[in-house]
N, CA, C and O atoms as CSV, one atom per row, in Angstrom:
chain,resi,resn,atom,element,x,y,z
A,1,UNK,N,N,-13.694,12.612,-1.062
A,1,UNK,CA,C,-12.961,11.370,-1.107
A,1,UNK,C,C,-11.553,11.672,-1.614
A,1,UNK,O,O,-11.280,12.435,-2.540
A,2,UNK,N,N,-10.931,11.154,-1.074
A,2,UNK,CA,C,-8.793,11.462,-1.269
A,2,UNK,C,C,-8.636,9.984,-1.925
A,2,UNK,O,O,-9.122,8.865,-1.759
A,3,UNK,N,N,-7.303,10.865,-3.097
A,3,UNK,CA,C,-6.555,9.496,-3.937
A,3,UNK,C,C,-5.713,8.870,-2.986
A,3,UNK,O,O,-5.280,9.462,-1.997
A,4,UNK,N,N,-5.475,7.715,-3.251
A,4,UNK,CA,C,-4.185,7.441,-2.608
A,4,UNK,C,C,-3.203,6.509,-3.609
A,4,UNK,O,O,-3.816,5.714,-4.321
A,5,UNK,N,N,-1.680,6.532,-3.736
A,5,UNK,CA,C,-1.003,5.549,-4.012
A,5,UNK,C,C,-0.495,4.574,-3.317
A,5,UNK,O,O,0.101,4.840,-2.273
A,6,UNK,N,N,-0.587,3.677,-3.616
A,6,UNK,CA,C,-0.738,2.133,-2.730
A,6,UNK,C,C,1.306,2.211,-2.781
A,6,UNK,O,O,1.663,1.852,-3.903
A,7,UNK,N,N,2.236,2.485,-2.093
A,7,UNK,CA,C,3.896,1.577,-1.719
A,7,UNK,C,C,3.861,0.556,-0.800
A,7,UNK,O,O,3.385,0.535,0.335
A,8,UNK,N,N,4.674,-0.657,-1.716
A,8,UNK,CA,C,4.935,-1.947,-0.944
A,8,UNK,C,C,6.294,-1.755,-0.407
A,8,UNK,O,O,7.012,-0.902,-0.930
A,9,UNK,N,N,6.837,-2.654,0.855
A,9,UNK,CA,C,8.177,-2.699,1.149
A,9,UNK,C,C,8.267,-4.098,0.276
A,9,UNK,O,O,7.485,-5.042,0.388
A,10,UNK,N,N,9.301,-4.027,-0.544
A,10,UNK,CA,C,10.115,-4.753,-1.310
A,10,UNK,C,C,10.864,-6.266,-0.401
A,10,UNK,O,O,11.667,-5.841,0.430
A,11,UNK,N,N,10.809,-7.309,-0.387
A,11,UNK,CA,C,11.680,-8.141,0.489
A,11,UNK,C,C,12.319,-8.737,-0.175
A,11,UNK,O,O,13.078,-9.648,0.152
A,12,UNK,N,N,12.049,-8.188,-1.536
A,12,UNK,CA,C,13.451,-9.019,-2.788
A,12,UNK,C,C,14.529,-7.561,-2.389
A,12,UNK,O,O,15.472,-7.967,-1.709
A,13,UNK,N,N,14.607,-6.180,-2.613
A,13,UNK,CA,C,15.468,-5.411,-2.090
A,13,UNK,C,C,15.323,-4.405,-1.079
A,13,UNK,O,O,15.940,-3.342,-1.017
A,14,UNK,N,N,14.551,-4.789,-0.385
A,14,UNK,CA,C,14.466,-3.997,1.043
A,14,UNK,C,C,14.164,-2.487,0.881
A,14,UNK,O,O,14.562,-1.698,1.739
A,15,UNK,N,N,13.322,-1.980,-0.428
A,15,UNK,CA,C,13.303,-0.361,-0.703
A,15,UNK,C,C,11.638,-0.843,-0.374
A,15,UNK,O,O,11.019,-1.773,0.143
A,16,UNK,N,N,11.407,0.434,-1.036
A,16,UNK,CA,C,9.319,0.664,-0.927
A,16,UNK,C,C,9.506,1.037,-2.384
A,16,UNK,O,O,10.363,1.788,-2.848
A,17,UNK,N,N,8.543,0.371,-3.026
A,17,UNK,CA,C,8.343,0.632,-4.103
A,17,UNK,C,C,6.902,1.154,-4.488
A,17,UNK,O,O,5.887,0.711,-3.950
A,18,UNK,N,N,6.894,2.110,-5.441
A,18,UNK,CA,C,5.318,2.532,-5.791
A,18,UNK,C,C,4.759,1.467,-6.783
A,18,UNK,O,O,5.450,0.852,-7.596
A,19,UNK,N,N,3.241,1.314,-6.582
A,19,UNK,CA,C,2.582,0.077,-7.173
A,19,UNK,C,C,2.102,0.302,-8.279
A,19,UNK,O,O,2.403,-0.548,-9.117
A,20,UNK,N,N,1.376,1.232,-8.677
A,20,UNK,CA,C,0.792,1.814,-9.948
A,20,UNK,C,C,-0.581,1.695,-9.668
A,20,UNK,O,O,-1.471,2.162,-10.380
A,21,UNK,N,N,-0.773,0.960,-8.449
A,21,UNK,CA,C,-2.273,1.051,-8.090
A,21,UNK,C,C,-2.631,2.458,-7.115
A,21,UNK,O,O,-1.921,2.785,-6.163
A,22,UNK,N,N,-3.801,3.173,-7.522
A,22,UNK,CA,C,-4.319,4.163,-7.050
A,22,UNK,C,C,-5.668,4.357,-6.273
A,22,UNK,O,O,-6.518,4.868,-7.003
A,23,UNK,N,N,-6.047,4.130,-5.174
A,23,UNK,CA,C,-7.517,3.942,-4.413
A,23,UNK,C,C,-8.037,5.059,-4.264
A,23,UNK,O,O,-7.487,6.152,-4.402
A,24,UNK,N,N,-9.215,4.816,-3.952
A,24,UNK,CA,C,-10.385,6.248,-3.494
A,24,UNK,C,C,-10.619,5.995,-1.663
A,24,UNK,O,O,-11.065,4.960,-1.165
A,25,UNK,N,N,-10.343,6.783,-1.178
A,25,UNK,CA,C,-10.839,6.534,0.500
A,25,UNK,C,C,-11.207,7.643,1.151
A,25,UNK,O,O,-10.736,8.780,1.193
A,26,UNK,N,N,-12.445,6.943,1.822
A,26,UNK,CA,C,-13.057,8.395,2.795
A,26,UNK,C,C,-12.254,8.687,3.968
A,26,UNK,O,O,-12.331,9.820,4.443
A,27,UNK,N,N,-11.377,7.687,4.583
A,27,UNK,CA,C,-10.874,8.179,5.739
A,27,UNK,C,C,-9.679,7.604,5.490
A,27,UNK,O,O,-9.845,6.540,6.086
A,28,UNK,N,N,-8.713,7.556,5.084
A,28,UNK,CA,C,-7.258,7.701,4.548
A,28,UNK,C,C,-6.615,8.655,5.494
A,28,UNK,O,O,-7.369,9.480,6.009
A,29,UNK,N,N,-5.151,8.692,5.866
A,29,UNK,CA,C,-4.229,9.447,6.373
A,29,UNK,C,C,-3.893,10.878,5.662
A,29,UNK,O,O,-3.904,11.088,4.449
A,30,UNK,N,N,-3.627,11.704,6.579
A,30,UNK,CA,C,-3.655,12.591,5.666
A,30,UNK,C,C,-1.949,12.679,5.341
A,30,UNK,O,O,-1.596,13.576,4.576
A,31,UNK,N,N,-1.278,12.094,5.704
A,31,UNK,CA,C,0.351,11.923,5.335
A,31,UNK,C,C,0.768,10.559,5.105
A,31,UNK,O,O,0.330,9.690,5.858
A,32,UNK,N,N,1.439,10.299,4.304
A,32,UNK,CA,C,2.145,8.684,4.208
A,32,UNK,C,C,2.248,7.822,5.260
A,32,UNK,O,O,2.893,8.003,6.293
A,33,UNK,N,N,1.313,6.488,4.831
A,33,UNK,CA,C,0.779,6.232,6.756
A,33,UNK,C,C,0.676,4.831,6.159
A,33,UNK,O,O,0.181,4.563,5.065
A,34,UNK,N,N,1.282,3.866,7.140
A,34,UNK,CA,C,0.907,2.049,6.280
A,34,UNK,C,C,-0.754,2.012,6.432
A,34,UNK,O,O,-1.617,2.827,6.757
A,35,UNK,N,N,-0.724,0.687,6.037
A,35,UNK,CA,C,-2.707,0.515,6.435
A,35,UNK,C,C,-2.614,-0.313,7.963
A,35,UNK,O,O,-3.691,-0.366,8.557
A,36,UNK,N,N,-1.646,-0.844,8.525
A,36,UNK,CA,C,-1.664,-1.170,10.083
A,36,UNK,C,C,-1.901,-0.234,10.257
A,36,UNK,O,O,-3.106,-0.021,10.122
A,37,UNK,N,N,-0.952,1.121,10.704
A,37,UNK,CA,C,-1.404,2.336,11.425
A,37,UNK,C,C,-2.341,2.993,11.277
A,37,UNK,O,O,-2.841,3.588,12.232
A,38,UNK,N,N,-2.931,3.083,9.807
A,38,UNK,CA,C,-4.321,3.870,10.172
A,38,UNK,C,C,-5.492,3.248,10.145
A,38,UNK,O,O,-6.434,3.947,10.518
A,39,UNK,N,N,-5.840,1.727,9.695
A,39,UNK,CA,C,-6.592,1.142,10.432
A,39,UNK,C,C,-6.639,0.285,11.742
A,39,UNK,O,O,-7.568,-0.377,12.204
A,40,UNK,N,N,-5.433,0.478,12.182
A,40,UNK,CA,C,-5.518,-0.302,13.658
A,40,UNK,C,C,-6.838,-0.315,14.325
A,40,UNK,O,O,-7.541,0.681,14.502
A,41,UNK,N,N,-7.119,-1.548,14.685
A,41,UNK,CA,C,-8.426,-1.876,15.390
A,41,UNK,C,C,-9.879,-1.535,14.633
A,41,UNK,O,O,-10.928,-1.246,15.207
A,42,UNK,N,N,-9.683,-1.635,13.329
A,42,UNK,CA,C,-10.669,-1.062,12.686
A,42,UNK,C,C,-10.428,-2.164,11.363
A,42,UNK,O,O,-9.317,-2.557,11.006
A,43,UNK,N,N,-11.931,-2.618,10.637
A,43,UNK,CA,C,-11.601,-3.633,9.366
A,43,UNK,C,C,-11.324,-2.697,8.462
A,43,UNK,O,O,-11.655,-1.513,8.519
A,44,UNK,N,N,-10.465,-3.453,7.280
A,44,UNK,CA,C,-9.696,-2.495,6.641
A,44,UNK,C,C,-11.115,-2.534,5.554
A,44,UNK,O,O,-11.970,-3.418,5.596
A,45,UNK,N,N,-11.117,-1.452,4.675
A,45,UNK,CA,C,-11.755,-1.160,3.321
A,45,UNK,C,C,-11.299,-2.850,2.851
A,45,UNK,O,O,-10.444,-3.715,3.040
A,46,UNK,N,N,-12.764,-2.512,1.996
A,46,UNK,CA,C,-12.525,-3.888,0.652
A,46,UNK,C,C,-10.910,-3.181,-0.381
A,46,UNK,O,O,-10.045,-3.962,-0.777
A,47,UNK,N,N,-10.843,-1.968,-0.584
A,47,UNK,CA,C,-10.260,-1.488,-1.760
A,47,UNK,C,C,-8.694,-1.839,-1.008
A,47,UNK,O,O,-7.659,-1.895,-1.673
A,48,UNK,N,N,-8.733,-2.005,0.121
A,48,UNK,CA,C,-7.562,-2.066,0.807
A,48,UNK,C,C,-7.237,-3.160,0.865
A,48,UNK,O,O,-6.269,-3.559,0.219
A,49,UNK,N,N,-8.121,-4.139,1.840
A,49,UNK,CA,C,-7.799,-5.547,1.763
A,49,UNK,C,C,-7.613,-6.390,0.992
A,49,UNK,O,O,-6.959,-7.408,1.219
A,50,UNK,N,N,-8.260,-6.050,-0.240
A,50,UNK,CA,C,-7.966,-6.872,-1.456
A,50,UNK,C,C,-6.318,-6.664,-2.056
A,50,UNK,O,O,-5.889,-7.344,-2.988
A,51,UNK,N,N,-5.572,-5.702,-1.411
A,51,UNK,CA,C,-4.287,-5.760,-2.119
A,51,UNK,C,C,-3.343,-6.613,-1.769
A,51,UNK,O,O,-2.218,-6.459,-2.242
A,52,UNK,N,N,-3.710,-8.060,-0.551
A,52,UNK,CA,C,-2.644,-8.459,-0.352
A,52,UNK,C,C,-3.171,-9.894,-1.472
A,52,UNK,O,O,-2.612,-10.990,-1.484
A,53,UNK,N,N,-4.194,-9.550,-2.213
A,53,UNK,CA,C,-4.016,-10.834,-3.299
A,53,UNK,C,C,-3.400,-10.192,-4.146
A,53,UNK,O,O,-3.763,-10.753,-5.180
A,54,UNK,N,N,-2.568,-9.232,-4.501
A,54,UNK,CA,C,-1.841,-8.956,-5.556
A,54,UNK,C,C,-0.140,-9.143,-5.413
A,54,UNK,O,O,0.544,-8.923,-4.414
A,55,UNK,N,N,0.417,-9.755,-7.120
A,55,UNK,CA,C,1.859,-9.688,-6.618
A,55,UNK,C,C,2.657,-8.906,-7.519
A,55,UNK,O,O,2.449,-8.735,-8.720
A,56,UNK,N,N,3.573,-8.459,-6.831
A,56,UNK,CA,C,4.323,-7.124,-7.669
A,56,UNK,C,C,5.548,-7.441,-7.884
A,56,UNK,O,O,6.139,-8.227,-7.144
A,57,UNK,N,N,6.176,-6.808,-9.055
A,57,UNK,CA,C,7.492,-7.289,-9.347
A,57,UNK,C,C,8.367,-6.353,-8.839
A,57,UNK,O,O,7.826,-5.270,-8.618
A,58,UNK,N,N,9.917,-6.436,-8.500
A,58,UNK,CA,C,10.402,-5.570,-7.778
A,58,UNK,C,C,11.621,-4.736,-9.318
A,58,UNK,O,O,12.296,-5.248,-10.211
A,59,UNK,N,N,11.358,-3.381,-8.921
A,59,UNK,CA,C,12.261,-2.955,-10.584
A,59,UNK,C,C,13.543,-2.798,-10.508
A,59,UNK,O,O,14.263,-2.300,-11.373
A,60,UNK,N,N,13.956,-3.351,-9.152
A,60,UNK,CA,C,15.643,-3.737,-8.560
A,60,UNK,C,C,16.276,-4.758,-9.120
A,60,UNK,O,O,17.428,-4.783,-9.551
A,61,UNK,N,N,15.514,-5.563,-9.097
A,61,UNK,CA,C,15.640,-7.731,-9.020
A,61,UNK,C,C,15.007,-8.107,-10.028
A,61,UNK,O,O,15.460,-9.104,-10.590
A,62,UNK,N,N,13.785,-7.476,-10.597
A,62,UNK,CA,C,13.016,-7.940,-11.420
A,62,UNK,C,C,12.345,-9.314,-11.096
A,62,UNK,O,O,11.688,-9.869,-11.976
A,63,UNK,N,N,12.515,-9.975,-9.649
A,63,UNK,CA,C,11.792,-10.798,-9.042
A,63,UNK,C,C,10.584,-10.311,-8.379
A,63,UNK,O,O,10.478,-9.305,-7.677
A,64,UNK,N,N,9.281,-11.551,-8.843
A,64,UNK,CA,C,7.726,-11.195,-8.302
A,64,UNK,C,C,7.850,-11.260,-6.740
A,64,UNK,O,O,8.650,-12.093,-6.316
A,65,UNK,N,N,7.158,-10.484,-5.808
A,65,UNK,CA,C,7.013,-10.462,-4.814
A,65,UNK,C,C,5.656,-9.714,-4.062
A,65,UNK,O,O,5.136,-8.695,-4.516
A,66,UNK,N,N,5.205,-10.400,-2.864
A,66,UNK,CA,C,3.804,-10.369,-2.694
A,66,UNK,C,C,4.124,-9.506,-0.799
A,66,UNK,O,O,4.978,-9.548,0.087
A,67,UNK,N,N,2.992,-8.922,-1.038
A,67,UNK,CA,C,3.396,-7.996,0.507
A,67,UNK,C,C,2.023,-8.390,1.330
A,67,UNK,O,O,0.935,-7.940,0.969
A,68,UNK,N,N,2.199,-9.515,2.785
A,68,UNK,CA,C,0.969,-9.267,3.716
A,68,UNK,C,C,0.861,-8.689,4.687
A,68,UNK,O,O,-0.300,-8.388,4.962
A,69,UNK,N,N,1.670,-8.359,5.425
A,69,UNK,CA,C,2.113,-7.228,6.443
A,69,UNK,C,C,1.699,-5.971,6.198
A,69,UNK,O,O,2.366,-5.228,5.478
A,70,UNK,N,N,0.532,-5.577,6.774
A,70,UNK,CA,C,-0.199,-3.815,6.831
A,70,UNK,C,C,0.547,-3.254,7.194
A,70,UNK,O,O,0.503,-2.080,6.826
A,71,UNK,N,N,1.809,-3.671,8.201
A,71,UNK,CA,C,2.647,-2.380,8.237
A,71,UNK,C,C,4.020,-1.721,7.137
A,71,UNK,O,O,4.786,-0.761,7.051
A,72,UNK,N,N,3.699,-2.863,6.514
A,72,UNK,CA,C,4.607,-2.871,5.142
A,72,UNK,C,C,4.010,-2.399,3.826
A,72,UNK,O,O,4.612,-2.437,2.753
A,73,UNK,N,N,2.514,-1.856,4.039
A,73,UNK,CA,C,1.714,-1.405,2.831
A,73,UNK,C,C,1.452,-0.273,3.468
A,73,UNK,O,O,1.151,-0.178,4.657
A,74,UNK,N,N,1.660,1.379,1.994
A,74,UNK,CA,C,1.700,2.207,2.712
A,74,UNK,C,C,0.486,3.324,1.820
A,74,UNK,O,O,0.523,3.388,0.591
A,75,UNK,N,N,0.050,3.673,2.170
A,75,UNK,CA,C,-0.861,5.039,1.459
A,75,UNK,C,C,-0.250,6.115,1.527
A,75,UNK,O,O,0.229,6.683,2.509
A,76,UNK,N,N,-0.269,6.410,0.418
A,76,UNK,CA,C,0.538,8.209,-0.266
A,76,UNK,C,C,-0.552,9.225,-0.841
A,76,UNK,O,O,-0.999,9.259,-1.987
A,77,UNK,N,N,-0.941,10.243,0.511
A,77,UNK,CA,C,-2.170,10.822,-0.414
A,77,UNK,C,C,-1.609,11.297,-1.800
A,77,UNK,O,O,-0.387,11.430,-1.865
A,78,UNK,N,N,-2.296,11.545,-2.823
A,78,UNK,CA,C,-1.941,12.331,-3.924
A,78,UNK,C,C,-3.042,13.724,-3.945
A,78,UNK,O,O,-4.262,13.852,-3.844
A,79,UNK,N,N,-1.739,14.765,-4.157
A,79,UNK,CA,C,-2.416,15.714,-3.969
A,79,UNK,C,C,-3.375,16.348,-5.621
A,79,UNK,O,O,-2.987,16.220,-6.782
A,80,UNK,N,N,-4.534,16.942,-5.172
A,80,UNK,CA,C,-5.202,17.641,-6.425
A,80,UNK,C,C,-4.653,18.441,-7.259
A,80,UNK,O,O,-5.310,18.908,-8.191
């Protein structure tokens, strides 16, 4: 099973920001990949789908902001 770090695209400043959230996945990308692209046509993980109930603050703006767009949520394996 591979770590991953969860990056949102920001729409308070248009960067990707890292979340501080970290998942476990059996079939994860093996390079920085949104969750549209590597689950296309496939239901996403619970550990996945549950992140668009979360909202993140941006450390640009310091305004809360919430990401639902899979192609705007990205997985970063972390290596061992």
């Amino acid at each position: 099973m591979a770590k991953y770090s969860i990056h949102v695209f920001c729409n308070e400043c248009t960067d990707v920001h890292p979340t501080g959230i970290v998942i476990n996945l059996d079939d994860g990308p093996v390079n920085k990949a949104s969750i549209g692209d590597t689950y296309a046509g496939k239901e996403l993980p619970i550990e996945v789908a549950t992140l668009k109930n979360n909202t993140f603050t941006c450390p640009n703006t310091s305004k809360p902001f919430s990401q639902s767009d899979n192609d705007q949520v990205f997985l970063v394996p972390i290596s061992n």
